[in-house]
N, C-alpha and C positions, 0 to 999 in steps of 0.2 A: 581563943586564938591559938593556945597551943595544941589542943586537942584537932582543929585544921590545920594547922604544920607536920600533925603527927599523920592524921589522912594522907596530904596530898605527898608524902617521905613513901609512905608503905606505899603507894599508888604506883609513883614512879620504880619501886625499887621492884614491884613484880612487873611491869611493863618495859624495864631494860633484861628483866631475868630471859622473860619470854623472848624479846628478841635475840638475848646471846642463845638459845637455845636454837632457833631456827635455825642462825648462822652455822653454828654448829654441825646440824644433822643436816645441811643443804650444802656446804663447802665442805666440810670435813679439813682445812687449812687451817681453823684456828687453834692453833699450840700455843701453849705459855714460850714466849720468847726467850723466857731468861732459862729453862730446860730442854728445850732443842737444839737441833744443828742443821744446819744445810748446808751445801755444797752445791755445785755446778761444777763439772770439769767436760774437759774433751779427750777424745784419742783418736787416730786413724778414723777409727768407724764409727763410734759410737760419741753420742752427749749424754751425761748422767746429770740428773739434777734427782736432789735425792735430802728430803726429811726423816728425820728421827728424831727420840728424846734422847738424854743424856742417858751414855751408857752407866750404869750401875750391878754393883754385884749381885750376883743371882737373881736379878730382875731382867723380867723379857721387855725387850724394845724394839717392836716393829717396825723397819723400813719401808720407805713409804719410794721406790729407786723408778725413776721415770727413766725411761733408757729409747733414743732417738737413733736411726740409721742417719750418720751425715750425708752417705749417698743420695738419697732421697725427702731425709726430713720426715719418714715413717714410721709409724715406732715400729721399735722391738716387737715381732709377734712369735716367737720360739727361740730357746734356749733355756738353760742352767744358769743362773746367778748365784755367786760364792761371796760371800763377807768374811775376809779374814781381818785377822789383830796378829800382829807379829809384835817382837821384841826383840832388838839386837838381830834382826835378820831372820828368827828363829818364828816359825810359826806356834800361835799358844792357846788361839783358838780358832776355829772356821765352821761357818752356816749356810746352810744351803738350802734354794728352792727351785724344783727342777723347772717348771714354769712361769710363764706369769698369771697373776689373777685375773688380769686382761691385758686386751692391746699396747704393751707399749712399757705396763704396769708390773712391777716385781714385787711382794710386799715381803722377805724373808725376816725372820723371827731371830735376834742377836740376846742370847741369855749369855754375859758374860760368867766365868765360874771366879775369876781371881780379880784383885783390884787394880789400878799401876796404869802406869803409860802405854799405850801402843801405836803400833802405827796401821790406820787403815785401809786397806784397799777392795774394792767391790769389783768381781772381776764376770763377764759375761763368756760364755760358751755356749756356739752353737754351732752347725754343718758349714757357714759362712768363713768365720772367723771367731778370732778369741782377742777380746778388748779390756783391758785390765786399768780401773780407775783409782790411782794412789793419790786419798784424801789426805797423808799428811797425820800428823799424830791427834790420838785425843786420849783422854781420861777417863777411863772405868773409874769410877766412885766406891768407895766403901760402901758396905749394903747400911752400914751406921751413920754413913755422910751426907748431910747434904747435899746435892747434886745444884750446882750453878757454873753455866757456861756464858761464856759474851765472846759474840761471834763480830766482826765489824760489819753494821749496816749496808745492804745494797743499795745503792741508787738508783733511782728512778720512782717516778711514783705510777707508773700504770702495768697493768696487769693484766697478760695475755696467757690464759691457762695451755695447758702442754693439748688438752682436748681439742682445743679451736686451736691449736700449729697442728693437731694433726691430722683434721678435718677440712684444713682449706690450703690454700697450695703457698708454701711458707717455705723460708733458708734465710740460713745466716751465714754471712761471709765478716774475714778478720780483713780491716785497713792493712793494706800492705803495702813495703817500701817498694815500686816498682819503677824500673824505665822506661817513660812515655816517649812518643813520638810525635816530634808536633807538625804542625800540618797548617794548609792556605786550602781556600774557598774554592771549588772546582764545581762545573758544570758535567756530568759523564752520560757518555753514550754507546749504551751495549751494540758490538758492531759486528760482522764477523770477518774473517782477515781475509784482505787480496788473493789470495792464492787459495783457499778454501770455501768461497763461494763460486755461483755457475749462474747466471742469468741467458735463461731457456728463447731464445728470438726463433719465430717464424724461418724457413729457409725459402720461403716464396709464399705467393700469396694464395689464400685456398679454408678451408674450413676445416676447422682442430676438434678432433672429438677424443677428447682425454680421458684415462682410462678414470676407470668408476672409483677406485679403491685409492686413485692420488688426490690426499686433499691436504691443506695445510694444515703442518704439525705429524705430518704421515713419513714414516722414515724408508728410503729407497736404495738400494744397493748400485753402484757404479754400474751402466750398461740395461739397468730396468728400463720398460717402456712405459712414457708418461704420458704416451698420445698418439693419437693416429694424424696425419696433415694428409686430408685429399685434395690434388690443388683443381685448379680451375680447368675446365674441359681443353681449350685452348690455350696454352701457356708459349708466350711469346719468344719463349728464351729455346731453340732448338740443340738436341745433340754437339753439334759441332762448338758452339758457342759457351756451354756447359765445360765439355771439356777445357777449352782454352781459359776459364775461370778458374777449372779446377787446375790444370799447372801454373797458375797464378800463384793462388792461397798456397797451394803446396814448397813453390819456392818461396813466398813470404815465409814460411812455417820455417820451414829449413834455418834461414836465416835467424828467426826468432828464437831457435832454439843454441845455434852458437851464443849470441846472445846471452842466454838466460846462461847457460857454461857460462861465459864469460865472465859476469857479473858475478854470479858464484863463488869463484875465488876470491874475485875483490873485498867479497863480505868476509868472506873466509882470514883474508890477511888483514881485514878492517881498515881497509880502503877508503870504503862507500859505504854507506847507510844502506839498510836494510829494503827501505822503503824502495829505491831504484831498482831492486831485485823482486822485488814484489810486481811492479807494474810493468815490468819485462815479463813474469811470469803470466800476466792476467792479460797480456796481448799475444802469448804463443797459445792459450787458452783459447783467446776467442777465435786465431787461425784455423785450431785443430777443428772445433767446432765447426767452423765454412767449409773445412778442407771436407768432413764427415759428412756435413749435409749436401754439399755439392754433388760429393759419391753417391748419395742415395736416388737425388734426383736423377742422375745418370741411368743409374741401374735402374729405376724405375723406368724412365723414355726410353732405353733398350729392351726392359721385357713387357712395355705395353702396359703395368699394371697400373692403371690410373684409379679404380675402383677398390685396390687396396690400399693404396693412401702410402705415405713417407711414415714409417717409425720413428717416433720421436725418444730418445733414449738419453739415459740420465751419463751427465761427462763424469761425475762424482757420484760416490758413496753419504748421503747425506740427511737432512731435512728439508722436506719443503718449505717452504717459507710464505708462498702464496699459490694460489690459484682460482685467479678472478672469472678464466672465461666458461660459459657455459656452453654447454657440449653442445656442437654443429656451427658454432659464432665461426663467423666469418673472418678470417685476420690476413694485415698487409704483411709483404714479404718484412720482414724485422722486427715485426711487431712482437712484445714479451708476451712469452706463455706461460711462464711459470720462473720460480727462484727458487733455488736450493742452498746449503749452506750445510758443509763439512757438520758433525757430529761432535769431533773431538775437542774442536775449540775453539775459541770468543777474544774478542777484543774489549775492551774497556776507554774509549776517547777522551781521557780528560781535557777543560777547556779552562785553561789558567786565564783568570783577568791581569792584562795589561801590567799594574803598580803589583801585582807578585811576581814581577817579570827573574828577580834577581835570586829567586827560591828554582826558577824550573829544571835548573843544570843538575840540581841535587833534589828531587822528586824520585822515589823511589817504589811507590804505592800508595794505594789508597784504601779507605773504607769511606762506607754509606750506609744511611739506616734509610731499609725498604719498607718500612711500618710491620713487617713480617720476622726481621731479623735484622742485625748490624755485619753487613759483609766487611770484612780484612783481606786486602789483597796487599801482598808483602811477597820479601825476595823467598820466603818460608813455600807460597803459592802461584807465584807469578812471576813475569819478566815485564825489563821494558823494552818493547816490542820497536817503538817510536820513539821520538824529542825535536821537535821543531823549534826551535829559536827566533823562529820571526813571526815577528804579529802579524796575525791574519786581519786586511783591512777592514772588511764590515766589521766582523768581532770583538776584535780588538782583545785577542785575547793566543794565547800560545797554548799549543799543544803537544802531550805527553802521552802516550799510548800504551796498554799492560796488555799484555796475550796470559791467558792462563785458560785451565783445560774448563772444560765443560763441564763435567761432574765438579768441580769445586763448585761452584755456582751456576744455577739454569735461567738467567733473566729472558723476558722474549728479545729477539734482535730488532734492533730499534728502539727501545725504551730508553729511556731518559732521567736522571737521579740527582740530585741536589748530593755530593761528597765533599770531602775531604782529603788532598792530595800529602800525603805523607812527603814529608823532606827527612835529612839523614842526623837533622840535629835532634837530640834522646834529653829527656829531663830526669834526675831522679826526684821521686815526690811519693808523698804517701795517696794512694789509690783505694776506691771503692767501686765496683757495676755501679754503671750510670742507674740502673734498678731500683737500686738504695734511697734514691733523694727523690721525693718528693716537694710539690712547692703547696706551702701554707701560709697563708696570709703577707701574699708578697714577699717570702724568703724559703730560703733552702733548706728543707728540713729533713734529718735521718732520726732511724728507731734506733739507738743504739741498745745491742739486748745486755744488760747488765747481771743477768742472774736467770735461772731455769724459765719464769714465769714473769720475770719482773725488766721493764726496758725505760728508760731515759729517751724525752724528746730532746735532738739536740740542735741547734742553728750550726749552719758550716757556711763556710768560703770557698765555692768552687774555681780552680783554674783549669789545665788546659784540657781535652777531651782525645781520649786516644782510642776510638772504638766503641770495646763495649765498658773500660775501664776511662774515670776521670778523675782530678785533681781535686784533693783536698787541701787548699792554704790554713785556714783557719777551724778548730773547736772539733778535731779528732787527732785521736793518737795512733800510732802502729799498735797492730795486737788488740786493737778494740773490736769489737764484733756490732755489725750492724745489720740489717734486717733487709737482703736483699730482694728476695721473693713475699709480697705479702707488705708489703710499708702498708700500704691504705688500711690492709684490715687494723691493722693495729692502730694508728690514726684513729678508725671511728672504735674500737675498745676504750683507749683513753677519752674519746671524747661522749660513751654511752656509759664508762664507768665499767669497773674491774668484774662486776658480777653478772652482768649481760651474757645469759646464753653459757653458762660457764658447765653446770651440770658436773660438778668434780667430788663428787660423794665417795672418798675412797673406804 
């Protein structure tokens, strides 16, 4: 009996040897714990996470210094890495390596000569920048002393090696105290504004052959030609009766044009809304337009040229928007031949439901997530262009309007977005990118990174949503760091276990 106790003792005791030994030469991580140190810090540019044994006299101790661009979350791939030990301010020793061993990787060699307190700092230099990590004092050992340090345990039990953050697309952001904006349920509609669109009408009727290179999405300079219109062999409207149209339109015009002056100031003293200047301006528009194509038809029944057709020519500098008809299609006098729309700038439509009626006076912007990106339109980007007050009867819903330029945003005109209408009342609350949370098993869950390699799953209480930032109520602190780019990979590490794929043989 004893001599099988004694077997199955020696059996087990080479079959655990064996496997610390794998572990060993396949991780290169396992260090005696009560002889190492680690640290994790940050700076401007740089994350250090960084193992060693305990410093001792005249003994060497390899630094094992992982060094992260926070710009991108890549490592370190060039520079000088320096370990000093200071005392009283006073430098007393300093190590260096001009490279790294690889990607990311520092490994400099620390043979302390005297014993005693210092304080450490690991500092990188390279053509970028210079990033200087103050670890805080530690203990050079007598070369007669025993060496024992006790560091306070990280939290977290799973283990995302520095390899896999720097091979798959990874960031961490710190909760922070920030002023949200909160916000009510909007319908938007990318639009483009009154006075920076041109809706292209037939000037009679006749067949449209537009040129080859206009099509939509095609950009046109004010005065381009976007068609030929040759009208019908026999056109009932004669000379005489042309003319008497054209000082028609042209005195409309006139008028439309005091008018649009006139209103002008009123906006200018803030009189009137904006919007009555807008649709004065989009009816001396469609004048100038008749007064233009009336002249052409003129000029053309004067010089006979029925075979060269009416030029059709752009009123704006702009985009096209459409163009449905194909070349020689027959069209009636008014009929649309094309749309165009200003270059410089968009409207944004929001449609307030009816019971947020008491939010629309103070509506100031919005955002919206286009599955591509989370737009913010704020007084930082945009204006409010419009503000209706009365509910629209089908809709049943009021409307708020933002002008802002083009290049902030290029949605097509017409689309359509599920938003969030910003009001002026601000919350202060601790914040994270909405990024950060992922949902697991019916609740909200973040990676908070607790250490270089090492991260805590935590349950949170989300409240209000400001963008691309939201509201943490409950189970984060400020100054915690959680895992904005990358949750999921991390997610399935904890859930395949710390040594999946890890490949960290330093």
């Amino acid at each position: 009996m004893r001599l099988h106790q004694l077997l199955a003792s020696i059996f087990i005791a080479v079959l655990l040897a064996g496997c610390g030994q794998t572990e060993t030469e396949s991780h290169g991580h396992a260090h005696e714990e009560a002889t190492s140190l680690v640290y994790t810090d940050y700076t401007e540019h740089t994350e250090l996470f960084v193992e060693f044994p305990a410093l001792q006299q005249g003994e060497s101790s390899r630094f094992l210094a992982h060094l992260t661009n926070l710009s991108d979350f890549s490592p370190v791939t060039e520079g000088a890495v320096y370990v000093e030990l200071r005392k009283n301010g006073q430098l007393k020793a300093g190590f260096r390596v001009k490279q790294p061993t690889r990607d990311g990787l520092f490994t400099p060699v620390v043979t302390p000569r005297d014993a005693g307190h210092y304080q450490l700092s690991i500092r990188l230099e390279n053509d970028q920048f210079s990033s200087t990590h103050e670890l805080g004092e530690v203990r050079v050992f007598a070369a007669n002393e025993h060496a024992q340090v006790t560091q306070p345990e990280v939290a977290g039990d799973i283990t995302y090696l520095k390899e896999q953050q720097w091979q798959q697309p990874f960031a961490t952001t710190k909760a922070q105290q920030l002023s949200l904006s909160e916000s009510v349920p909007a319908f938007a509609t990318v639009k483009a504004p009154a006075n920076k669109q041109a809706t292209i009408r037939a000037p009679q009727a006749g067949y449209f052959f537009p040129d080859a290179s206009v099509t939509a999405g095609h950009s046109v300079e004010r005065g381009d030609t976007l068609g030929l219109l040759v009208p019908r062999a026999q056109s009932s409207q004669d000379i005489i009766s042309l003319q008497l149209e054209l000082a028609e339109y042209q005195s409309e015009l006139a008028l439309a044009e005091q008018e649009v002056q006139r209103l002008q100031q009123l906006v200018d003293n803030g009189a009137i809304p904006e919007t009555r200047l807008q649709t004065a301006k989009a009816k001396q528009q469609q004048l100038s337009s008749r007064v233009n194509a009336t002249q052409a038809r003129i000029q053309q029944g004067q010089l006979g040229e029925t075979e060269g057709g009416i030029a059709i020519k752009s009123p704006i500098s702009g985009k096209i928007l459409s163009s449905p008809l194909a070349s020689g299609m027959y069209v009636d006098e008014q009929q649309v031949l094309t749309e165009l729309a200003a270059n410089e700038q968009r409207w944004l439509e929001l449609s307030i439901p009816e019971r947020f009626g008491q939010h629309v006076q103070a509506i100031s912007g919005a955002w919206l997530d286009t599955d591509e990106q989370i737009v913010r339109l704020d007084e930082k980007n945009s204006i409010v262009a419009a503000r209706s007050l009365m509910v629209q009867p089908a809709s049943r819903t009021y409307s708020v309007t933002l002008g802002f330029a083009a290049d902030t945003w290029q949605p097509m005109i017409g689309q359509t977005f599920a938003a969030r209408a910003i009001t002026s009342a601000n919350k202060a609350a601790i914040a994270i990118p909405v990024s950060a949370v992922i949902r697991q098993e019916g609740k909200d869950v973040v990676f908070v990174h607790t250490g270089g390699e090492t991260f805590e799953r935590r349950e949170v209480t989300l409240g209000i949503q400001d963008g691309e930032n939201i509201e943490v109520t409950r189970g984060l602190q400020a100054g915690e760091r959680v895992v904005s780019t990358g949750a999921y990979d991390v997610r399935l590490a904890a859930l395949g276990g710390e040594e999946i794929g890890h490949g960290h043989a330093h």
